[in-house]
C-alpha positions in Angstrom: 107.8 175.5 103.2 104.8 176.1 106.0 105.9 172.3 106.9 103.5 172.5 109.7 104.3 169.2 112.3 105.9 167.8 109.3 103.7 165.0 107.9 104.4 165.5 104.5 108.5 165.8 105.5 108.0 162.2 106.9 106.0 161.4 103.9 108.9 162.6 101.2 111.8 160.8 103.7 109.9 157.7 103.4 109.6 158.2 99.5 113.8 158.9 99.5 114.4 162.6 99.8 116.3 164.6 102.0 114.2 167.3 103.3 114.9 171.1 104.5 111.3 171.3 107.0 110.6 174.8 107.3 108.2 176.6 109.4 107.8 180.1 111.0 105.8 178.5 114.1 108.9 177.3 116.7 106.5 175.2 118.6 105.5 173.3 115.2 109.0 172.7 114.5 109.7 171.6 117.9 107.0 169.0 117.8 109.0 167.8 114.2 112.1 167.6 116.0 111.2 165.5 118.9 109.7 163.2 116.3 112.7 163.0 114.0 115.2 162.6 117.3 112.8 159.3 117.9 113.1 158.2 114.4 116.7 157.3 113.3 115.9 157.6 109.8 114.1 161.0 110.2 116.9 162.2 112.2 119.0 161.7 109.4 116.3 163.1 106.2 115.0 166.0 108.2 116.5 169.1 109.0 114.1 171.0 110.6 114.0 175.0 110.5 112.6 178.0 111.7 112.1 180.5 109.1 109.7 183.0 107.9 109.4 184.1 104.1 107.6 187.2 105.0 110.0 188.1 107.2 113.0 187.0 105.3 116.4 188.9 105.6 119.2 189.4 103.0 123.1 188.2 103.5 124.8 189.8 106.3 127.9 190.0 107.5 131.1 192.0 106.3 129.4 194.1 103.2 126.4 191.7 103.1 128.5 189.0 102.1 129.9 187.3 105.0 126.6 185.2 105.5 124.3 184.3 102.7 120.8 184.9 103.1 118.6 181.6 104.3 117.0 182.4 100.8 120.4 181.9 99.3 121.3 178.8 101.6 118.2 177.0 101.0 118.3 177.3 97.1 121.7 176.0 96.5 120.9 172.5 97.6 117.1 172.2 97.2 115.6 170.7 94.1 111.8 171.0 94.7 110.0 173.7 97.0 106.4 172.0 98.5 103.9 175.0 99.4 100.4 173.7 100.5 97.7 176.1 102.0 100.9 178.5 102.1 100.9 180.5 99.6 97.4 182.4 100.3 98.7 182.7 103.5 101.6 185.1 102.4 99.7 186.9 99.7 96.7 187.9 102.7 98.6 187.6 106.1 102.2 189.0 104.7 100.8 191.6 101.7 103.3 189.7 99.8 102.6 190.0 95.9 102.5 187.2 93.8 104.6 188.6 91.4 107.4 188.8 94.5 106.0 185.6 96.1 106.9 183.8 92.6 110.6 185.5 92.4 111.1 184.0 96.2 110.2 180.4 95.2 112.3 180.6 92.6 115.2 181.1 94.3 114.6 178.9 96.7 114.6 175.6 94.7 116.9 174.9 91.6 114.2 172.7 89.7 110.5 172.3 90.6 107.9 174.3 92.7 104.7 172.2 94.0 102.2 174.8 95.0 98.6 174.8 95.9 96.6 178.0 94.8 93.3 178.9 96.1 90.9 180.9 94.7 90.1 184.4 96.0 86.0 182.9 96.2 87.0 180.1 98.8 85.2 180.4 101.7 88.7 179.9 103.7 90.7 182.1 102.1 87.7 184.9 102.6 87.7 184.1 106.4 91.5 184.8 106.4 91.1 188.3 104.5 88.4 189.0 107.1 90.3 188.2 110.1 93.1 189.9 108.7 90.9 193.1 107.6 92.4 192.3 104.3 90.9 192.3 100.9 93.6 189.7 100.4 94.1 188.7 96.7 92.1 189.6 93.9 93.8 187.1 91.3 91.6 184.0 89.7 93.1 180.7 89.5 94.0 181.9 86.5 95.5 184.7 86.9 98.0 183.5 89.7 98.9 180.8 87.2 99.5 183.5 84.0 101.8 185.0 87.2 103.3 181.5 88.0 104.0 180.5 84.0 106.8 183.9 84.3 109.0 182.1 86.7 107.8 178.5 85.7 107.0 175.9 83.3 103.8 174.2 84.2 104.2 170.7 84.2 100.7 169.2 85.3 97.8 170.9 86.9 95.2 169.3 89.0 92.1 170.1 90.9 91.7 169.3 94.5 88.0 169.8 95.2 
């Protein structure tokens, strides 16, 4: 999720995996794409989408269950969710709560969530809040963790300084 150009896709295809790249920016996508269509073994690993979780819609369709959500679609077949500099992005930018956040991750991956938190005093995640006019989120490290622990185990923490 918030793949970006798609390095660390490439990175996980390279590694083995088959990889759902998702991104709300069309023109980062697009440049993911054209890489992959170049690459015969990225062509077949990557499958390269344009999605936004804060604007996320439920199942259409006859009665709402014609067509299952991209939530829904996403979370059948994937086994690990990868969220780096994302999540602050959706808790400021998208006045998504964490408590929410957490329930949407969840469903989007059947195993194993590898997130990076940042905390509230980062001087990047401050210069979001201000250009958003946003007090953004007042949770410590630890506190989006306790959050974290209700819809996950924690397997292994570490710090990236």
């Amino acid at each position: 999720m918030g793949c970006n150009t798609g390095e660390f896709s490439e990175i996980a295809v390279l590694s083995g995996a088959k990889v759902i790249s998702v991104d709300h920016d069309e023109e980062c996508i697009s440049r993911l794409y054209i890489r992959a269509k170049s690459n015969p073994v990225l062509l077949k690993k990557i499958h390269p989408v344009v999605f936004s979780l804060g604007d996320a819609i439920g199942s259409s369709g006859a009665g709402g269950f014609e067509f299952p959500s991209t939530l829904d679609r996403i979370g059948d077949v994937t086994d690990c969710v990868l969220m780096l500099g994302l999540l602050h992005h959706l808790l400021i930018s998208e006045s998504i709560p964490m408590q929410m956040l957490m329930r949407i991750i969840s469903k989007i991956t059947k195993s194993y969530a590898i997130l990076e938190l940042v905390d509230p005093e980062d001087v990047q995640h401050r210069l979001l809040c201000d250009q958003r006019n946003r007090t953004g989120t007042s949770l410590s490290i630890d506190q989006q963790i306790r959050v974290l622990s209700e819809s996950f185990d924690l397997i292994e923490q570490v710090e990236v300084i």
